[in-house]
Structure formats: C-alpha cells, structure tokens
C-alpha positions as CSV (number, residue, x, y, z in Angstrom):
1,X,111.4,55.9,-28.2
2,X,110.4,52.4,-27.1
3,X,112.9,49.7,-28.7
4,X,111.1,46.3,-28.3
5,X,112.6,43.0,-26.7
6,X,115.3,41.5,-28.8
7,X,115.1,44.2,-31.3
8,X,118.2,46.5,-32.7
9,X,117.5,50.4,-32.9
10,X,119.6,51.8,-35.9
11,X,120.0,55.3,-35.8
12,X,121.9,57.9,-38.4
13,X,122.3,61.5,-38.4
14,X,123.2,63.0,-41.6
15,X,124.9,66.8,-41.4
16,X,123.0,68.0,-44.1
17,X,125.3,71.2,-44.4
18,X,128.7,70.0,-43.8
19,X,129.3,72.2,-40.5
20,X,130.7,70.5,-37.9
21,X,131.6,67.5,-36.1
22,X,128.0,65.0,-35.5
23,X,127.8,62.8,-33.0
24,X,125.0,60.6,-32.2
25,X,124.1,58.4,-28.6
26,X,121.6,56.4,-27.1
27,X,120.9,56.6,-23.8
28,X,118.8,55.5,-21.0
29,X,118.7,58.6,-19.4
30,X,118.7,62.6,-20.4
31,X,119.6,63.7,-16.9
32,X,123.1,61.7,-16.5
33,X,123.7,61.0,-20.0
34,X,127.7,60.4,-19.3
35,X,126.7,57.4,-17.1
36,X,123.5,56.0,-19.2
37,X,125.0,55.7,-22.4
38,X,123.9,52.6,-23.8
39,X,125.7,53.4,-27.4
40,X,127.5,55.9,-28.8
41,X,129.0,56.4,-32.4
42,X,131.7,59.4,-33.7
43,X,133.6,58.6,-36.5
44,X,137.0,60.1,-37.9
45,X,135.4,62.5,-40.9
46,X,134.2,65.6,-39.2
47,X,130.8,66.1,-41.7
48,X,130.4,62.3,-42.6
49,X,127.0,60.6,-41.7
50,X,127.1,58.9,-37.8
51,X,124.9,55.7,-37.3
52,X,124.3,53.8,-34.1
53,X,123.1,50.6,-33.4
54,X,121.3,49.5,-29.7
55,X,120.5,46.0,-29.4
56,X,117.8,45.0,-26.7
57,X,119.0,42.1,-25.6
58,X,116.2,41.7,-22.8
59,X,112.9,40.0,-23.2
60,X,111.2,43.3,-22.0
61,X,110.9,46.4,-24.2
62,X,113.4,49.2,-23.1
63,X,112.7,53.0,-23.5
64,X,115.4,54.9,-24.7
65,X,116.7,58.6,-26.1
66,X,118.8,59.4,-29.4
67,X,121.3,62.3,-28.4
68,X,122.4,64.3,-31.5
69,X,125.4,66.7,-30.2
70,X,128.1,68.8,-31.7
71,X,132.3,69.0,-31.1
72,X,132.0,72.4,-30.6
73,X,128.5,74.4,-29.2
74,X,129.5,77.2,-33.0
75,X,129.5,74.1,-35.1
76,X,125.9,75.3,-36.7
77,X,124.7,72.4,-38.3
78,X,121.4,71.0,-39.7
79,X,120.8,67.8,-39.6
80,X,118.2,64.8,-40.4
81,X,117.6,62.1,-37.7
82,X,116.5,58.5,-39.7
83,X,115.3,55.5,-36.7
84,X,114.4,52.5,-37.8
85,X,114.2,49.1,-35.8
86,X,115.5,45.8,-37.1
C-alpha cells in the first residue's frame, strides 16, 4: 500500500482463533524483508491482537507491505488484517 507524505500507517492483526503466536511488519521490500523492515510489532501474549504503526516522515509518498507471520509454520491461525492511515 501507498502511505502518503507525513502520514502514520496503523496496522493490527487480530488472531481470530487463538492459535498461535501473530506477528505483524512493515517493510519496504518482500524479497529481503530481514533488511527492509521499516516496523515491526510482537508483543508478550501469544494470541493477543499485534498493531504497528509506520510513520512517513518524508515529503514523498512511500510504498510499503504489511507482513503477517507466525512463531511456528503449525501455528494455524486465522486472522483479520485492519489498515488505516492517520
């Protein structure tokens, strides 16, 4: 998604059935995620909500990705993605 110059990209995941460990990322670029992370949240509760905030601090729009992920690849869960820009 396109987040807009000097805007804030809030993004949550919510593990709608409690399996698993969520994480949730923004990041500039799929193929080398490790080294484009621009923001990254993964809290202490295992099947809690995850929300991260990316604020565009340049005066140029910047495209971005939202990475959901999982602890473990068994963890099984289903999940709703809510984006909204402040």
């Amino acid at each position: 998604m396109t987040v807009p110059a000097l805007r804030t990209l809030r993004a949550t995941v919510d593990n709608v059935n409690g399996n698993g460990d969520v994480t949730v990322g923004v990041v500039s670029d799929c193929t080398a995620t490790r080294t484009a992370c621009l923001a990254a949240q993964d809290g202490p509760s295992g099947t809690a909500a995850e929300t991260v905030r990316f604020v565009n601090s340049a005066n140029t729009p910047r495209d971005v990705f939202i990475v959901v992920d999982a602890l473990s690849a068994n963890d099984g869960f289903t999940f709703t993605l809510t984006a909204t820009l402040e």
